[in-house]
MMTF fields as JSON, N, C-alpha, C and O atoms, coordinates in Angstrom:
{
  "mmtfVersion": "1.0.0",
  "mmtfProducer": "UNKNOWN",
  "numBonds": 431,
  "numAtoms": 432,
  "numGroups": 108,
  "numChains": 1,
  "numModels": 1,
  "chainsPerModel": [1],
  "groupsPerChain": [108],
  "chainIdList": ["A"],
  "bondAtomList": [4, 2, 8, 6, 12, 10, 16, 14, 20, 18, 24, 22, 28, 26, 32, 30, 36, 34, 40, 38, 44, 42, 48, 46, 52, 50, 56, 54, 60, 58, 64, 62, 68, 66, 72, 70, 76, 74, 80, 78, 84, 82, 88, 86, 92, 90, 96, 94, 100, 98, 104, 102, 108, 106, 112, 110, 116, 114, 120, 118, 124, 122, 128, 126, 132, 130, 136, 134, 140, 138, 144, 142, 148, 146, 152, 150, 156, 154, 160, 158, 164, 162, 168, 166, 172, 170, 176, 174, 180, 178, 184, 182, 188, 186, 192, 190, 196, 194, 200, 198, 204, 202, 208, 206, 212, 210, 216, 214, 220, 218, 224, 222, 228, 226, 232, 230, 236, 234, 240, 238, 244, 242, 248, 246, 252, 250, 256, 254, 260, 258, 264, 262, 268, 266, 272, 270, 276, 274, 280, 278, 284, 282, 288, 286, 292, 290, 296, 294, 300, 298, 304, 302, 308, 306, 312, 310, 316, 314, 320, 318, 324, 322, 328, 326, 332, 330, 336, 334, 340, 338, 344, 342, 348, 346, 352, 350, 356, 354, 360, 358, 364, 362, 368, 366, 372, 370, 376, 374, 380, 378, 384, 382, 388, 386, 392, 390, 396, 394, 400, 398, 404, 402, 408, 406, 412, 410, 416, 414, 420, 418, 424, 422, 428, 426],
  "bondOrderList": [1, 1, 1, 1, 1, 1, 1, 1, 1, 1, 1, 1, 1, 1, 1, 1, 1, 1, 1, 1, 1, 1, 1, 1, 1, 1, 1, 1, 1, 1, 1, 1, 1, 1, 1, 1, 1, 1, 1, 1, 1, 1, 1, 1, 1, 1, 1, 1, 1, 1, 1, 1, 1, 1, 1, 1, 1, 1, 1, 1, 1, 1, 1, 1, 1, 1, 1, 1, 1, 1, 1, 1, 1, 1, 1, 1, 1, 1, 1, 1, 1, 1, 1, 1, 1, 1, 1, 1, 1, 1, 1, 1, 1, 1, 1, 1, 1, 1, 1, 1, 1, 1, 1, 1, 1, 1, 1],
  "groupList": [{"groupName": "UNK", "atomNameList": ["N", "CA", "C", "O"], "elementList": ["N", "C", "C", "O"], "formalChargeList": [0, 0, 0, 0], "bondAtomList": [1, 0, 2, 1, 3, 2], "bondOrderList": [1, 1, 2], "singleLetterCode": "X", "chemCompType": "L-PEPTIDE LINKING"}],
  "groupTypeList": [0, 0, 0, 0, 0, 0, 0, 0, 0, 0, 0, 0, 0, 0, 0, 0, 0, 0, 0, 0, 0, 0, 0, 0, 0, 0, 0, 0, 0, 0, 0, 0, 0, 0, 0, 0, 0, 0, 0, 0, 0, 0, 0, 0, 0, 0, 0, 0, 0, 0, 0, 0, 0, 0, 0, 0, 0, 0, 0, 0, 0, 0, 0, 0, 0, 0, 0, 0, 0, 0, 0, 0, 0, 0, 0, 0, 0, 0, 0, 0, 0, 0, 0, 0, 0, 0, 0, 0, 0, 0, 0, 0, 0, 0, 0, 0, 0, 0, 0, 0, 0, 0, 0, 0, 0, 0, 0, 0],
  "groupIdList": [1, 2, 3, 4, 5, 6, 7, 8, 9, 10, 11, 12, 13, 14, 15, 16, 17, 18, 19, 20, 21, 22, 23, 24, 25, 26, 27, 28, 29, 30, 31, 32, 33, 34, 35, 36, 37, 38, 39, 40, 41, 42, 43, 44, 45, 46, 47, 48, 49, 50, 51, 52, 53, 54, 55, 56, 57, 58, 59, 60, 61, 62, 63, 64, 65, 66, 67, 68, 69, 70, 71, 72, 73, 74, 75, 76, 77, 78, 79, 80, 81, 82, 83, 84, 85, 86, 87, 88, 89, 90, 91, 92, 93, 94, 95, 96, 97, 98, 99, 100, 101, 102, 103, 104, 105, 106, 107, 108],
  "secStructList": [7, 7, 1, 1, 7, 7, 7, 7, 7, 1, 7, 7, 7, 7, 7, 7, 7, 7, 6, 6, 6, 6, 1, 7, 7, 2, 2, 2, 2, 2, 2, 2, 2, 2, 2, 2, 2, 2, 6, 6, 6, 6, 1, 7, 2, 2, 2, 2, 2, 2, 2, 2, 2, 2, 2, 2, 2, 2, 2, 2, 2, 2, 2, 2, 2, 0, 0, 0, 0, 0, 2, 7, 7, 7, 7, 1, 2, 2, 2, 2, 2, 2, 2, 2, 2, 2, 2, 2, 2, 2, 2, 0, 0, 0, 0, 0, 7, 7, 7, 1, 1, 6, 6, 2, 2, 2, 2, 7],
  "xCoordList": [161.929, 161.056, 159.901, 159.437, 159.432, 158.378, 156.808, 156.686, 156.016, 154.434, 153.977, 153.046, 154.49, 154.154, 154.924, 155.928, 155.058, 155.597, 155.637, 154.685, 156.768, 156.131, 155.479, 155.48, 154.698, 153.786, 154.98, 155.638, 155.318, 156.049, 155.662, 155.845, 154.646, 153.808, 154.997, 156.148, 154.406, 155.215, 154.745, 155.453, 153.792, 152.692, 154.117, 154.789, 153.962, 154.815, 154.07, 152.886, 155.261, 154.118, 153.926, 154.386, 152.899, 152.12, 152.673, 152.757, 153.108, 153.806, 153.001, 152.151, 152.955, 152.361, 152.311, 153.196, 150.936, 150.789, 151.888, 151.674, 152.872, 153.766, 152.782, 151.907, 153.182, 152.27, 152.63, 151.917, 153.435, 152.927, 151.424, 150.709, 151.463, 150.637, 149.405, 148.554, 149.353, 148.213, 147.764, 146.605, 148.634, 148.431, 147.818, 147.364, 147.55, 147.192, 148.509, 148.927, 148.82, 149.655, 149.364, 148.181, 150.225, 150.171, 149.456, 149.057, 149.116, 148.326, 147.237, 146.926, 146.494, 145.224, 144.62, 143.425, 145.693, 144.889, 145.024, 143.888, 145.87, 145.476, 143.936, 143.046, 144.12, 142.712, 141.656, 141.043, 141.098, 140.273, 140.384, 139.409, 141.424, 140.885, 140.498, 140.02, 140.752, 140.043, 138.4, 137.477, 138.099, 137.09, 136.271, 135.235, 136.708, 136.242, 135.751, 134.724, 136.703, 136.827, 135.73, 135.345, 135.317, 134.728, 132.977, 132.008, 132.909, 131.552, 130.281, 129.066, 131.028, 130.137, 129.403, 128.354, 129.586, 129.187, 128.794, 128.857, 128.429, 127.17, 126.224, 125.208, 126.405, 125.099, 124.682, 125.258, 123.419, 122.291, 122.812, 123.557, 122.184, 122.396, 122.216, 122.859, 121.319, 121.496, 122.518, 122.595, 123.122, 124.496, 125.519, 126.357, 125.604, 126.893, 126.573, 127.264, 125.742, 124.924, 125.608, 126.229, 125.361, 125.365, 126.756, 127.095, 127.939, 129.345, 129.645, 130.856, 129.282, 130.055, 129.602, 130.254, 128.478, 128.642, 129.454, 129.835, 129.782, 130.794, 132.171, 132.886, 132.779, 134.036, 133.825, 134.685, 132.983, 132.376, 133.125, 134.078, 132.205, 131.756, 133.744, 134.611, 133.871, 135.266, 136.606, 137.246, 136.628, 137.421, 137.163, 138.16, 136.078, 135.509, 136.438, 136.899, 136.402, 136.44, 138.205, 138.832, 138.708, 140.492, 140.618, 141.16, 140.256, 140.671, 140.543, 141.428, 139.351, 139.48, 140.663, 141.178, 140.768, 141.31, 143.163, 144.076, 143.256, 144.701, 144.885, 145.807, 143.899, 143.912, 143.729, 144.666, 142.954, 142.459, 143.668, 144.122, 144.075, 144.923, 146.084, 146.838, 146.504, 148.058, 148.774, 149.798, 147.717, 148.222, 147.297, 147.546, 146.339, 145.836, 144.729, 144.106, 144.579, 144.062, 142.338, 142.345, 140.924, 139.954, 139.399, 139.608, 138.666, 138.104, 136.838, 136.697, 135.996, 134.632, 134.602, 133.607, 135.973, 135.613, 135.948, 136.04, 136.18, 136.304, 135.003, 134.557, 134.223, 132.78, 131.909, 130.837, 132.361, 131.525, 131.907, 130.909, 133.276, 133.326, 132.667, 132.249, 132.813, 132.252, 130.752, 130.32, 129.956, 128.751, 128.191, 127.046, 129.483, 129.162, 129.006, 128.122, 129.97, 130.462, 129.531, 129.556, 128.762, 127.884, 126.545, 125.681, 126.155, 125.043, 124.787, 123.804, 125.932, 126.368, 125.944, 125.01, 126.734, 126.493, 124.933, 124.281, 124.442, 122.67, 122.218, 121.648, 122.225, 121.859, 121.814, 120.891, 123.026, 123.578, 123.018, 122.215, 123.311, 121.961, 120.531, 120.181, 119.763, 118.714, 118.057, 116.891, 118.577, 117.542, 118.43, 117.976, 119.48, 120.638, 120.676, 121.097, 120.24, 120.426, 121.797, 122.105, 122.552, 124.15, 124.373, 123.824, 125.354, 126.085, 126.385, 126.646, 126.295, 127.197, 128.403, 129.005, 128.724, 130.863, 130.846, 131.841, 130.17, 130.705, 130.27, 130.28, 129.928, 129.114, 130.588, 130.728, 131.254, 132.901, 133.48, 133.729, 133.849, 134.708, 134.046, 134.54, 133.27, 132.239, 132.264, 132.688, 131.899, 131.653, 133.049, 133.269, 134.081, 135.782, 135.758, 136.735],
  "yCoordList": [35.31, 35.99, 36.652, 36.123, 37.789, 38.21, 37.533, 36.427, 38.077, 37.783, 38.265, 37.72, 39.085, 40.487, 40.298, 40.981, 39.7, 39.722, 40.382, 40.192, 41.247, 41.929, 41.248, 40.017, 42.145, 41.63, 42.117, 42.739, 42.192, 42.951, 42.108, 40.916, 43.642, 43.258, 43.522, 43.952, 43.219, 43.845, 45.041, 45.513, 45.702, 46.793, 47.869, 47.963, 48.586, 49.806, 50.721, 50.813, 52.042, 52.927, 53.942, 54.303, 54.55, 55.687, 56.88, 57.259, 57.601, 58.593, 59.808, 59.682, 61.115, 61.935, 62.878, 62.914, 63.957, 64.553, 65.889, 66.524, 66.278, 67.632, 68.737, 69.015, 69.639, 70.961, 71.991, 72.986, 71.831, 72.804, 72.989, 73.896, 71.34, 70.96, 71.345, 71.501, 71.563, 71.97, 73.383, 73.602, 74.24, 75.552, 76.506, 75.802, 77.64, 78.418, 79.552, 80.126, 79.482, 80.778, 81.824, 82.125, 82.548, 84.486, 85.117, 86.209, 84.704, 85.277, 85.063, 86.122, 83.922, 83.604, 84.138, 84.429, 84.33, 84.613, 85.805, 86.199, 86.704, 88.224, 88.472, 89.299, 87.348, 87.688, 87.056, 88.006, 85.959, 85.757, 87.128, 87.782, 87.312, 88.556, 90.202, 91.073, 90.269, 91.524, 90.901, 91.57, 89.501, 89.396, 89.538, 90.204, 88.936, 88.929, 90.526, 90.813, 91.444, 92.722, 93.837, 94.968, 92.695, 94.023, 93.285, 93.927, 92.115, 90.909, 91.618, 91.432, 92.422, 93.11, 94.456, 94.614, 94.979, 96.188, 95.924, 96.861, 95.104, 94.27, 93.286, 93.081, 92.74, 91.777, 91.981, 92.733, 91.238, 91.941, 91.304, 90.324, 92.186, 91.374, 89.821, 89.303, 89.385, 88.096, 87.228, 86.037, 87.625, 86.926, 87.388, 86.574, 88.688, 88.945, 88.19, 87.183, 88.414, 87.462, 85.526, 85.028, 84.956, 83.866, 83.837, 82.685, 84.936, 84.71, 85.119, 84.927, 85.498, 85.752, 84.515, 84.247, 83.757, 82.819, 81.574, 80.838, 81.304, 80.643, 81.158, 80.212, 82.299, 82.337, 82.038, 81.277, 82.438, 81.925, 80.232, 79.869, 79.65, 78.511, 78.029, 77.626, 78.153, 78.159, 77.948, 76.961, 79.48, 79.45, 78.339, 77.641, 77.99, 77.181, 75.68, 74.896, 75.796, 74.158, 74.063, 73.005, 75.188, 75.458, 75.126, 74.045, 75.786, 75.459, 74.239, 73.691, 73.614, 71.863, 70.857, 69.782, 71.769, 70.833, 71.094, 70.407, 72.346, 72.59, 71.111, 70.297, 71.108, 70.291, 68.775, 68.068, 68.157, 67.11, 66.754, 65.617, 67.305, 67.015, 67.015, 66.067, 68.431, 68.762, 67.255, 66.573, 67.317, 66.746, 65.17, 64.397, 65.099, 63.734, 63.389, 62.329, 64.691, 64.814, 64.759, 65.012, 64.354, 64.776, 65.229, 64.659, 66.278, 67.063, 67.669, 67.634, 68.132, 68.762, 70.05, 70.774, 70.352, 71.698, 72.884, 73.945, 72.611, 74.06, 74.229, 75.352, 73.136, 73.47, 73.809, 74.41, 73.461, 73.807, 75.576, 76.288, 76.263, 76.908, 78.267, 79.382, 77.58, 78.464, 78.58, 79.732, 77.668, 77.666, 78.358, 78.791, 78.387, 79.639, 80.694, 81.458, 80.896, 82.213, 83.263, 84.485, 82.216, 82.235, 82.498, 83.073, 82.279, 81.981, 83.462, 84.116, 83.482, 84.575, 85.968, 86.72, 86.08, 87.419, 87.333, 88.375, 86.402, 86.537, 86.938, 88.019, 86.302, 86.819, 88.511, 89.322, 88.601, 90.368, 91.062, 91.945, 90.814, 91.305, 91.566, 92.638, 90.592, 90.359, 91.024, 91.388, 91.037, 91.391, 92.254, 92.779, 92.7, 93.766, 95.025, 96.12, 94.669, 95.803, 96.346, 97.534, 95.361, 95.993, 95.52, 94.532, 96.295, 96.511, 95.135, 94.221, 95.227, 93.578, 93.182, 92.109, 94.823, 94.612, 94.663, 94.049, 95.134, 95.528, 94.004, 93.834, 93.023, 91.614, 90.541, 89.323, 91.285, 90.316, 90.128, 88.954, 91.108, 90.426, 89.722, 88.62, 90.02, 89.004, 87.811, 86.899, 87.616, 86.046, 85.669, 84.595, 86.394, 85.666, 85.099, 84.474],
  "zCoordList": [52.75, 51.811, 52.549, 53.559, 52.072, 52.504, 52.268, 51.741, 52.575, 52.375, 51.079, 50.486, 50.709, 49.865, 48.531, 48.731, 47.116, 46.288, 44.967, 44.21, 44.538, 43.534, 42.746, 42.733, 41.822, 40.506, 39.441, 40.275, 38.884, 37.063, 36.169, 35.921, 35.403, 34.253, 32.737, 32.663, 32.12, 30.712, 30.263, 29.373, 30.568, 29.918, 30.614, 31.641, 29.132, 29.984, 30.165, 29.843, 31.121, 31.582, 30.869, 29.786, 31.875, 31.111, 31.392, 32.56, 30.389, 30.711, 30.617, 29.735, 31.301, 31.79, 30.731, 29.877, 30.729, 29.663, 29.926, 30.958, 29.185, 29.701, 29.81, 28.99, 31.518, 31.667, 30.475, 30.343, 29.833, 28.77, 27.919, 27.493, 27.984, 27.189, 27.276, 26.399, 29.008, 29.25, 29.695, 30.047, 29.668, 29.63, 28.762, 27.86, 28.516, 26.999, 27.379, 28.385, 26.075, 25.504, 25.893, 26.052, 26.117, 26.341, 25.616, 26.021, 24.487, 23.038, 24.04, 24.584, 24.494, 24.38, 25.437, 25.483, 26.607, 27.951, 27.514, 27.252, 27.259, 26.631, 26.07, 26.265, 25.304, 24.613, 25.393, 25.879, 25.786, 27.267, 28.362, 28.731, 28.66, 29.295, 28.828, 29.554, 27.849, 27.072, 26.881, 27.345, 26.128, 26.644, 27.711, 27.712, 28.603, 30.262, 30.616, 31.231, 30.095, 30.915, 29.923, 30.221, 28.186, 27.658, 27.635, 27.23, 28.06, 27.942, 28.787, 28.73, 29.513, 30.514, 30.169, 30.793, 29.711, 28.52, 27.488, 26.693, 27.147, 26.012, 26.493, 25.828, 27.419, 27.617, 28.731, 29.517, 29.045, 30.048, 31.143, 31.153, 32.448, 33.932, 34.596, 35.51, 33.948, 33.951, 33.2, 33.499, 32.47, 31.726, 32.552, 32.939, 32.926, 34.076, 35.272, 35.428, 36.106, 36.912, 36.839, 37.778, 35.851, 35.421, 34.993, 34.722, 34.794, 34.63, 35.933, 36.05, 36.794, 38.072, 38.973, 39.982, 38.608, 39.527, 39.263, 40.174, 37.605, 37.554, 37.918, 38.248, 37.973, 38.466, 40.136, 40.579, 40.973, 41.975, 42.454, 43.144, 41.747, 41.785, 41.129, 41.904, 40.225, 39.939, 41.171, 41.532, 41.587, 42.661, 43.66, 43.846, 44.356, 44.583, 44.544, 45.373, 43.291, 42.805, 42.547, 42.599, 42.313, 42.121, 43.727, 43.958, 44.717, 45.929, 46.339, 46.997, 45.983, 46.344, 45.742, 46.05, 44.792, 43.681, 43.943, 43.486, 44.849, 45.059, 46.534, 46.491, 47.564, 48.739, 48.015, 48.384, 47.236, 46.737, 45.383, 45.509, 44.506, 43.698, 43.951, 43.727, 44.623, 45.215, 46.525, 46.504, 47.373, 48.331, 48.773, 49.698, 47.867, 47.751, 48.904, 48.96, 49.984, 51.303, 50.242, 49.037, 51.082, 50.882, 52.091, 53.162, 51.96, 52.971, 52.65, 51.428, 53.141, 53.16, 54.058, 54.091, 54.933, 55.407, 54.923, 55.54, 53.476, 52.232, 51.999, 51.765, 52.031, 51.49, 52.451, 52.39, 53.127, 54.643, 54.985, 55.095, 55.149, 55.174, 54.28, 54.594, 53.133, 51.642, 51.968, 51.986, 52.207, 52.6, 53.958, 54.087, 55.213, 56.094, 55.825, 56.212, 55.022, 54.689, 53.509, 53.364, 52.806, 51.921, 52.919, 52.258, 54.165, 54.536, 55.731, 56.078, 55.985, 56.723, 55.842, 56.12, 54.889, 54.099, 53.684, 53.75, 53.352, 52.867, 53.637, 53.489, 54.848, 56.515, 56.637, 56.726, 56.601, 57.047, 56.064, 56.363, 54.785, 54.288, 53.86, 53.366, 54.058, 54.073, 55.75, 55.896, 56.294, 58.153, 58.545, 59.562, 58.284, 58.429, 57.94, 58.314, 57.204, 55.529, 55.571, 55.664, 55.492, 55.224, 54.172, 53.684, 53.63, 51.885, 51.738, 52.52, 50.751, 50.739, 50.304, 50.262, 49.838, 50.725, 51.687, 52.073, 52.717, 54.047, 54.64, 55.859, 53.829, 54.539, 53.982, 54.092, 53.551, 52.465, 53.568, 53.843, 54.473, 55.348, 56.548, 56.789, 57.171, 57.901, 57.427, 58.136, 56.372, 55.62, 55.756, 56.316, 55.325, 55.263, 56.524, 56.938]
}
């Protein structure tokens, strides 16, 4: 015999929520993105401002979440990188005076 013995509980298991379940319909993202694309032509710069840093911040958090959920790995050099890359373009523009597309691929 080994050291190591199973446990078997009676509790059964938990069965997983189906990805349908968790998706939205074709209807809806249609309509989320007609929003998205018309939100910007009615409200002021600080609300676009304040929606671009959540898709920002978003992508962000999808990429951790593809390394951290997908493959169970945890890491800190997505954030580290995001934060170069972030620190870099303020840089180039601020004492540079370069565009700050032309600071997108620098930061990449």
């Amino acid at each position: 015999m080994s050291a190591v013995q199973e446990v078997v509980t009676g509790a059964p298991a938990v069965e997983a929520v189906p990805k349908r379940a968790m998706t939205l319909g074709v209807g809806t993202s249609l309509i989320m993105l007609a929003l998205l694309i018309l939100v910007p032509l009615f409200v002021k710069n600080f609300i676009i401002f304040q929606l671009t840093m959540l898709l920002v911040y978003g992508l962000a958090v999808l990429a951790l979440n593809i390394l951290t959920g997908g493959s169970g790995q945890f890491s800190l050099g997505q954030s580290a990188f995001y934060a170069v890359g972030a620190y870099t373009s303020a840089i180039l523009m601020e004492h540079a005076d370069i565009n700050y597309l032309l600071t997108l691929p620098v930061a990449g």
